[in-house]
C-alpha positions in Angstrom: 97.1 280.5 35.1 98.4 277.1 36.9 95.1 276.3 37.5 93.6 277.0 34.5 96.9 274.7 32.4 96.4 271.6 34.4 92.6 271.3 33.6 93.6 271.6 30.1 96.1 269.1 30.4 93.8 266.7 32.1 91.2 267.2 29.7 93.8 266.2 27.1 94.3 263.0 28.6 91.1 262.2 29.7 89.8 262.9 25.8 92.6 260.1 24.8 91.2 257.8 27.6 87.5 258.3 26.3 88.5 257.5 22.9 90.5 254.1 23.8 87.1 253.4 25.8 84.7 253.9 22.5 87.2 252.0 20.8 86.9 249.1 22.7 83.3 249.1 23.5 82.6 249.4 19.5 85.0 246.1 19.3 83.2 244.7 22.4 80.1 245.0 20.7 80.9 244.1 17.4 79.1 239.9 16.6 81.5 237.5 17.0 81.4 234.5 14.7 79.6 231.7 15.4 82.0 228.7 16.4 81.9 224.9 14.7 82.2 222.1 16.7 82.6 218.9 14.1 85.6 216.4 13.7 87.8 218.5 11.1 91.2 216.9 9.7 93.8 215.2 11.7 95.9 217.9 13.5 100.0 217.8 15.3 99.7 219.2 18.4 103.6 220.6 19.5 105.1 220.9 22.7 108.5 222.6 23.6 109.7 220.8 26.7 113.3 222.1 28.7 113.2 220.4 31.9 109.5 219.7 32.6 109.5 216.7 34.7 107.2 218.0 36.9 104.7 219.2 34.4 104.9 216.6 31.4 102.8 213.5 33.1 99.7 216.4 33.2 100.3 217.6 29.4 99.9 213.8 28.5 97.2 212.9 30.3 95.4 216.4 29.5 95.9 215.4 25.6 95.1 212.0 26.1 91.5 212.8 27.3 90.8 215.5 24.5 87.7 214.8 22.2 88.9 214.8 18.9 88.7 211.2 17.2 88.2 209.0 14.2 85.2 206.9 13.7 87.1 204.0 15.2 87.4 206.0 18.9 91.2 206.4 17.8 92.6 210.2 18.4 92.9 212.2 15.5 95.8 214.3 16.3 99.9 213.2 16.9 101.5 214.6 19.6 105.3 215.5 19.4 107.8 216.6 21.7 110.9 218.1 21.7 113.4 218.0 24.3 115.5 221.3 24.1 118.7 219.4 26.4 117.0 218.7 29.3 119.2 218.1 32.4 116.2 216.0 34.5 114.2 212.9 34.0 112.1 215.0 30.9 113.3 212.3 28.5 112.8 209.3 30.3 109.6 210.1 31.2 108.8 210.5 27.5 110.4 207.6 26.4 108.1 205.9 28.7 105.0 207.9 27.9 105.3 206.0 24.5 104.6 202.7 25.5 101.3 203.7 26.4 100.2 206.9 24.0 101.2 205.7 20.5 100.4 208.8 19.1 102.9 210.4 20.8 106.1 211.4 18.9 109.5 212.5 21.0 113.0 214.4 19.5 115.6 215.4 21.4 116.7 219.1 19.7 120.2 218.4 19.9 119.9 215.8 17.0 119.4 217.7 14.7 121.0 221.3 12.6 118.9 224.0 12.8 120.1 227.9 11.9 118.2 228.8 15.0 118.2 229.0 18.5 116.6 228.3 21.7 112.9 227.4 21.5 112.6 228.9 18.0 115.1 225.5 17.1 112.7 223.2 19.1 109.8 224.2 17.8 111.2 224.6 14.3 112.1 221.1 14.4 108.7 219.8 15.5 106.7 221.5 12.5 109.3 219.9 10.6 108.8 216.4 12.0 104.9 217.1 11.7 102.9 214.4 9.7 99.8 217.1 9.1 99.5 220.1 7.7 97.7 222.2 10.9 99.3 222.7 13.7 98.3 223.6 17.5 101.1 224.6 20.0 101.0 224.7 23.9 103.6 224.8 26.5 104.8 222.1 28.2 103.7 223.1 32.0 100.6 224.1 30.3 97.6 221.4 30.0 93.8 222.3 28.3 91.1 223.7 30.5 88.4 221.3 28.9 88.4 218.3 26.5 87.5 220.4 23.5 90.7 222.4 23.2 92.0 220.4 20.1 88.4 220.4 18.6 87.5 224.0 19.1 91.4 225.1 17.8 91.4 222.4 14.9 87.6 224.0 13.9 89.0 227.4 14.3 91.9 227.4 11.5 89.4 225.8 9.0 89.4 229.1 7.7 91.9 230.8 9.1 95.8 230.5 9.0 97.4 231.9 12.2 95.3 231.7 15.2 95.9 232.6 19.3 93.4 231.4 22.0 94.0 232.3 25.9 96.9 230.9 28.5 95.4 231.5 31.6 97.5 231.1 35.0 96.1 229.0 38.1 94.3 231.2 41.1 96.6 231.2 44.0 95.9 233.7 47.6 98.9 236.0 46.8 99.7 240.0 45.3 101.7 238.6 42.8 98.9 236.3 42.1 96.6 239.2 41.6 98.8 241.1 39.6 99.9 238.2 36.7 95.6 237.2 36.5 94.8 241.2 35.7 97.4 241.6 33.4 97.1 238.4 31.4 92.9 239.1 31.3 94.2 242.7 30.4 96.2 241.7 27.3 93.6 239.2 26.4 91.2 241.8 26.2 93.3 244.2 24.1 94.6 241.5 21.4 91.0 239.9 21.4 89.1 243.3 21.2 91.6 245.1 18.3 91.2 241.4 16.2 87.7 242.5 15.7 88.8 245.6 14.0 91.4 244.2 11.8 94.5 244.8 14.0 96.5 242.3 15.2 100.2 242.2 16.8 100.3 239.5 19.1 99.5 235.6 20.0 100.0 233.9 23.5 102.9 230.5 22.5 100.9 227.8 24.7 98.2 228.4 23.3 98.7 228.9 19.1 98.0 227.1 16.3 99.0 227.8 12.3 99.4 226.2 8.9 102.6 224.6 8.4 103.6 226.6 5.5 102.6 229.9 6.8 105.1 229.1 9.4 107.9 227.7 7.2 107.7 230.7 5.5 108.1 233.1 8.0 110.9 231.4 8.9 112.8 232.9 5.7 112.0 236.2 6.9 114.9 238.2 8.3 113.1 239.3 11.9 112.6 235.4 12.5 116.5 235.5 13.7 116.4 238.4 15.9 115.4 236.6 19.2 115.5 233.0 20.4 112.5 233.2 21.5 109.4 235.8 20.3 108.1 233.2 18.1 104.0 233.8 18.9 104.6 237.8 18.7 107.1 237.3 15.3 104.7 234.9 13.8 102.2 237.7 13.8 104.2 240.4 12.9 105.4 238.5 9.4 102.7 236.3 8.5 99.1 237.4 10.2 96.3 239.5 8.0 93.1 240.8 8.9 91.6 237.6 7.0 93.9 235.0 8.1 94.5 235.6 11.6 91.6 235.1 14.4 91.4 234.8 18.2 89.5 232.4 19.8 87.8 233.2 22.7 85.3 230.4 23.6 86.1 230.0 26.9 86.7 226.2 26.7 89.7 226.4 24.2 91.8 228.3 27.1 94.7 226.6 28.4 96.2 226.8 31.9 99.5 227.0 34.1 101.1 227.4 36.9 101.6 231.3 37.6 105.1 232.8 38.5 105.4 231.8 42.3 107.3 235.4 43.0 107.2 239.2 41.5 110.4 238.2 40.5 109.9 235.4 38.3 106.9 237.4 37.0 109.4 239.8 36.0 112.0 237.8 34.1 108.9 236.3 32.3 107.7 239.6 31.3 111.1 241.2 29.9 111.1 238.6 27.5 107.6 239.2 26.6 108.2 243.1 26.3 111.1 242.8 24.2 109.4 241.6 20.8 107.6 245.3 21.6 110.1 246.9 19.4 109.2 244.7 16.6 105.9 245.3 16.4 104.1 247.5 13.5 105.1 251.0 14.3 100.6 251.5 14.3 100.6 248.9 16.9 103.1 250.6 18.6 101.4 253.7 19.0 98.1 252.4 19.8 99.3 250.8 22.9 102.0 253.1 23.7 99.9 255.6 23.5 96.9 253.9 25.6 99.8 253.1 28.1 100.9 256.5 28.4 97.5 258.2 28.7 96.5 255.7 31.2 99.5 256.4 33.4 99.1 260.5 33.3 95.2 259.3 33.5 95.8 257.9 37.2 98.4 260.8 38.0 95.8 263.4 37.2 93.0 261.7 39.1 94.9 260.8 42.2 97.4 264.4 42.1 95.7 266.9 40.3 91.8 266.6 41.0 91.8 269.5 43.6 92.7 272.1 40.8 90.4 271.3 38.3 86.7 271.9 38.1 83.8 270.1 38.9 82.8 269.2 35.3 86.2 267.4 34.5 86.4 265.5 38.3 82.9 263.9 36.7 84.4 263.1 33.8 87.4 261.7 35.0 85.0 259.1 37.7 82.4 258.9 34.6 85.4 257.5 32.8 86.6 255.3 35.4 83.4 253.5 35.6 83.1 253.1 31.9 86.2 251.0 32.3 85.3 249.1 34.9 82.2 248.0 33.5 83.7 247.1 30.2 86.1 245.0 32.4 83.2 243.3 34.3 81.2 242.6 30.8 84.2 241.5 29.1 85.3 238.8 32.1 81.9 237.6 32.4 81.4 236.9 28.8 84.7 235.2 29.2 84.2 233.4 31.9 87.3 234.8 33.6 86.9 235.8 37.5 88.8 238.9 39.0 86.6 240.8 40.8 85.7 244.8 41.1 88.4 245.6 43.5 91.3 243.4 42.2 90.7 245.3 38.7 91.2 248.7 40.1 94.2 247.3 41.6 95.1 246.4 38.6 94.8 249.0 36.8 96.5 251.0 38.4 99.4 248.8 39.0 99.8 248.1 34.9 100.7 251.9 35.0 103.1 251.9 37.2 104.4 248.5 35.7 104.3 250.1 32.0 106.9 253.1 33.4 109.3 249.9 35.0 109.8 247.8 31.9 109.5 250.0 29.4 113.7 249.9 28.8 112.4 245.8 27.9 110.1 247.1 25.1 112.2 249.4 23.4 116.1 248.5 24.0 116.6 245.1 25.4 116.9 241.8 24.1 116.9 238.7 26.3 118.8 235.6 24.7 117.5 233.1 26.4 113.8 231.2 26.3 113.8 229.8 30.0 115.8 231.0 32.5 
């Protein structure tokens, strides 16, 4: 009787696992549209900086070098800067960045009234300040992969309003390295993959870019105020549709940073990620709550309970595992990303356990501060 109510419970899950798996291969498969590459309008390009005295010198020169000008070799985007009260040399450095890059604009946050809070204030004063009417964000520690970033993003909201691309974090030789590259390729290939079939929750903040007015407008709405920070996720939730949000995923619009040096700092990073969770569409939140659930009893059944089920399911259950891991290899390879067979396994497995740990973040907390 035991033996005969665990098969049926693993063949529950692993029937919820095979349909996430048809799901995504139908999205993988689906044409994606082909990108432009011309000169569009002039475009702001916003930076939220709070201590980055380290990383600001790269941003500009990153920028600098991007291949978007007028016909006189001039750039054709303004950068601005805010300063969210900056205890280090953030502002000097930017005061003397403008000597040299006249198209750069700096504010320091605490000159101005704003109903809001942490980065949400920073950034809501630099769309403010914004001469043009399409906007591209990225964080300060972050800089472009390539000098197309601006070009492919500016060509990319032609026709759309809200749009994400993909933050990537620097290889380094360490776990924690291993874990923060599987899970960002992870949630790039979940937010990229559900776009294609009209469902859409999230966008990554360094790498973002949105009409003005969509985002003054979201502004008014009442979720806007419930975090400091959330403002990619929020955007999103309020504002994006099936026809004016898109992801871009040509592999030279991705931007890069440094990743968490420790488990630790990984962690604090990803509580305030996880708590805009609860604000997402209560479909969105069962389609990945759901997926995250199945996928941790998935890995419970297949390392705990093989012995008692019969041959036909163990082959479904490694049938399934091989699915995924080829839909991971195709989808890294088309994105130029780099993990490697045995690092996604690892992966996977470890987002299971790492769903079960911060779930408390995605459902109860809220953190009320943007960098710690």
């Amino acid at each position: 009787m035991l033996t005969q109510f665990i098969s049926i419970f693993a063949l529950t899950i692993l029937l919820i696992q095979w349909a996430y798996e048809l799901l995504l291969w139908l999205a993988y498969l689906k044409k994606d549209e082909a990108p432009t590459l011309s000169n569009a309008a002039p475009i702001s390009v916003i930076s939220c900086a709070k201590n980055e005295a380290q990383n600001i010198p790269a941003l500009l020169q990153s920028l600098q070098s991007q291949d978007y000008s007028t016909s006189n070799k001039a750039l054709n985007f303004e950068v601005i800067i805010i300063d969210d009260g900056s205890t280090d040399t953030t502002w000097q450095i930017l005061e003397a960045a403008t000597l040299k890059f006249p198209e750069l604009r700096i504010f320091k946050s605490e000159a101005f009234d704003s109903p809001f809070k942490g980065k949400k204030k920073a950034l809501d004063i630099g769309v403010r300040q914004a001469q043009y009417d399409t906007i591209l964000c990225i964080d300060a520690d972050c800089t472009p992969i390539s000098n197309q970033w601006v070009r492919i993003m500016a060509n990319a909201l032609l026709d759309k309003e809200l749009i994400t691309g993909y933050g990537a974090y620097q290889k380094e030789k360490s776990w924690t390295n291993t874990l923060v590259q599987w899970e960002t390729m992870h949630s790039f290939l979940w937010y990229q993959l559900l776009s294609k079939l009209g469902v859409h929750y999230m966008a990554v903040g360094r790498n973002m870019g949105f009409r003005k007015a969509l985002f003054l407008k979201a502004c008014q709405h009442p979720l806007w105020q419930k975090l400091p920070y959330g403002d990619d996720d929020l955007l999103v939730r309020i504002a994006a549709t099936p026809k004016n949000f898109g992801v871009v995923s040509n592999p030279l619009s991705y931007t890069q940073s440094k990743a968490p040096a420790s488990l630790q700092q990984w962690a604090q990073q990803k509580k305030r990620h996880l708590s805009t969770g609860k604000y997402y569409r209560k479909k969105v939140q069962l389609i990945l709550g759901s997926y995250a659930l199945s996928q941790g009893l998935w890995w419970c059944c297949l390392i705990f309970l093989w012995p008692y089920c019969n041959p036909l399911i163990i082959t479904l259950f490694i049938s399934r595992l091989i699915a995924h891991l080829i839909l991971f290899s195709a989808f890294q390879k088309k994105q130029n990303i780099s993990i490697g067979l045995i690092k996604n396994l690892q992966g996977d497995f470890l987002w299971a356990i790492y769903n079960c740990i911060f779930a408390p973040y995605i459902f109860f907390k809220n953190y009320q501060s943007w960098k710690s």
